[in-house]
C-alpha positions as CSV (number, residue, x, y, z in Angstrom):
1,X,-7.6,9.3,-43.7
2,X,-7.5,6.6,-40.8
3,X,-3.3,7.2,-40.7
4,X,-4.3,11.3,-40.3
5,X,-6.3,10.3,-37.4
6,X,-3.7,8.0,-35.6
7,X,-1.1,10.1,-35.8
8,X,-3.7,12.9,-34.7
9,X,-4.6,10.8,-31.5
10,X,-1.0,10.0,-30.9
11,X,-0.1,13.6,-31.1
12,X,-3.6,15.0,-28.9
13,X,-2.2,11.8,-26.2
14,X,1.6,13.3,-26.1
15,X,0.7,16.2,-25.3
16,X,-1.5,15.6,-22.6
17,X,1.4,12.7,-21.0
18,X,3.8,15.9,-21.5
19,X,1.3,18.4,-19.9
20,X,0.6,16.2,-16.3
21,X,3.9,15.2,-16.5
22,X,4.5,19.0,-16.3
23,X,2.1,19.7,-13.6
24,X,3.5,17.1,-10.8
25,X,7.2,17.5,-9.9
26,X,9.0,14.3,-9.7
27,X,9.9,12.4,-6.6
28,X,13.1,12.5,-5.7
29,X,14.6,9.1,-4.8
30,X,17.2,10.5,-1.8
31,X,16.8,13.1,0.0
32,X,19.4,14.9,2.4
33,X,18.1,17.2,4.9
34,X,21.1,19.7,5.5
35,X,19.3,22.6,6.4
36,X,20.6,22.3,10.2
37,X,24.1,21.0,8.8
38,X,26.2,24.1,10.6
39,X,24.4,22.5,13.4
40,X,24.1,19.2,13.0
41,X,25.3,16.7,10.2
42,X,23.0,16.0,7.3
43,X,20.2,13.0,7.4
44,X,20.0,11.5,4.1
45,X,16.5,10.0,3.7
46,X,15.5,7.2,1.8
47,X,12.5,9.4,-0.1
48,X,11.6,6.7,-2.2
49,X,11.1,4.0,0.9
50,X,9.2,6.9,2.5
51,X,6.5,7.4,-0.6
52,X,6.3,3.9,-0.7
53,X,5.6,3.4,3.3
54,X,3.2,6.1,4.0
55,X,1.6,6.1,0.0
56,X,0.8,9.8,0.0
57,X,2.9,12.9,0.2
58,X,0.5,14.7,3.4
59,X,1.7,12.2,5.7
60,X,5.2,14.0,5.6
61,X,4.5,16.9,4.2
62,X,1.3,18.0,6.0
63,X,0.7,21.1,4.0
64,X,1.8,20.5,0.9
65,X,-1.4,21.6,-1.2
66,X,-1.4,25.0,-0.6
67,X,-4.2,27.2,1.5
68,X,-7.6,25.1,1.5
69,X,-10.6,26.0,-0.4
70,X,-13.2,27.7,1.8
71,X,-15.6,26.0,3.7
72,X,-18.5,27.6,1.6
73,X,-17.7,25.4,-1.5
74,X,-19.0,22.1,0.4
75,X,-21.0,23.2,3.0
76,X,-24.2,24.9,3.2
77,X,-24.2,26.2,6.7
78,X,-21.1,28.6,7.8
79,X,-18.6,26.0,9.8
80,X,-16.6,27.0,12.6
81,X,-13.0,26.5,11.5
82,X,-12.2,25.7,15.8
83,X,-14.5,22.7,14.6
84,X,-12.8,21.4,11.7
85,X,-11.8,17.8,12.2
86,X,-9.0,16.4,9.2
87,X,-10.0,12.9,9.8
88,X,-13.2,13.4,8.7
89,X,-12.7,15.3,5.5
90,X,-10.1,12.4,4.4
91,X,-12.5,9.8,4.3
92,X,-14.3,12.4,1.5
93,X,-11.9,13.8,-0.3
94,X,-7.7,13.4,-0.7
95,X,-6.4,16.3,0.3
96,X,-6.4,18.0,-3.2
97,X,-9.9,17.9,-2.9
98,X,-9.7,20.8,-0.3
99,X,-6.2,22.0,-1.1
100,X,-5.0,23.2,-4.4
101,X,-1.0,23.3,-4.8
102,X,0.5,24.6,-7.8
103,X,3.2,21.9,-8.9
104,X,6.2,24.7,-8.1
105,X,5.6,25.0,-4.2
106,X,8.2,24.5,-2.0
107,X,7.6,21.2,0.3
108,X,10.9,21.5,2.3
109,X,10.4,22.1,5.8
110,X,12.7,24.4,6.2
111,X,10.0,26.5,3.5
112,X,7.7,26.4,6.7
113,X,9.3,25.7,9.8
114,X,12.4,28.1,10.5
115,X,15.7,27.2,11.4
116,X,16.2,29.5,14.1
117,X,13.4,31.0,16.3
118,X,11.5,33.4,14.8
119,X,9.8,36.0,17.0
120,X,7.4,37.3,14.7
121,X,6.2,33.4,14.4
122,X,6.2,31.8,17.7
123,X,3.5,29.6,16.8
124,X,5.3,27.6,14.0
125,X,7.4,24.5,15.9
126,X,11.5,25.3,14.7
127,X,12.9,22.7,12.4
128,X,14.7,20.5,14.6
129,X,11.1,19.9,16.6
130,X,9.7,19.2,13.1
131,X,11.9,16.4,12.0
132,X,12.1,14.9,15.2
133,X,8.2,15.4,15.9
134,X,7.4,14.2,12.7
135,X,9.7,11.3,12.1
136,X,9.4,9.8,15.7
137,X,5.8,9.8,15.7
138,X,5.3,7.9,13.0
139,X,8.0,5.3,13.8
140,X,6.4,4.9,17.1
141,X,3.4,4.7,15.3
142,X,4.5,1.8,13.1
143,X,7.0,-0.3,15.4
144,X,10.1,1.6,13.4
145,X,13.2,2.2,14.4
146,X,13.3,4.9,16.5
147,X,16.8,4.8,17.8
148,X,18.6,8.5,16.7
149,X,21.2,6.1,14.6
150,X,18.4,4.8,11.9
151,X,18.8,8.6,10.7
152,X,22.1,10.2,12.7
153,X,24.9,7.3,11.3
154,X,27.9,7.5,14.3
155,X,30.8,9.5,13.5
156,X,33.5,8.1,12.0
């Protein structure tokens, strides 16, 4: 009877490892951001060094868990969203506190920010401001490299 229960707890544990495992994509270790390559070469990205630097996928991907749950389901009183501060919600939740991605959304850029300028969505920065926005603030930010060769190699 004790073997039956093992193997039922080793069974009940696989298949909740398989099921998360499921529910988060994996990290890819390279990345190579060609969506401007008629344009522009491709950058190929160290992902991995990335994940490891910043330790959390919002500091790149800043909306990468979907529309935000409303304000209603923390606070009592209604909020002004012209008010809401980020900085002050991290320190209480992680962003899937507020924000609820299912694991098959798109976290390129390019699913976001459009390659050429898009009339209907002025407001959205294109993708060449994106990268470069991105990326050389937070180099400046930690005394990286910000010269354009750390991601545009010379041509050969």
């Amino acid at each position: 009877m004790k073997s039956n229960a093992v193997v039922f707890a080793a069974v009940i544990g696989s298949l909740a490892l398989l099921l998360a495992a499921a529910e988060e994509p994996p990290v890819p270790e390279r990345v190579t951001l060609g969506a401007l390559a008629r344009l522009y070469p491709p950058v190929e990205l160290d992902h991995a060094l990335h994940v490891e630097a910043t330790g959390d996928c919002a500091s790149c991907h800043h909306r990468p868990f979907g529309e935000p749950a409303a304000c209603g389901s923390c606070h009592d009183e209604p909020v002004k969203p012209s008010a809401f501060v980020h900085e002050l919600h991290w320190e209480v939740e992680d962003c899937t506190g507020c924000h609820h991605r299912p694991a098959t959304a798109d976290l390129r850029c390019v699913s976001c920010h459009p390659v050429e300028p898009d009339p209907e969505r002025l407001a959205v920065i294109g993708l060449k401001g994106a990268y470069h926005g991105l990326c050389l603030r937070c180099h400046g930010e930690t005394g990286s490299d910000e010269s354009c060769a750390i991601c545009h190699p010379a041509p050969r």
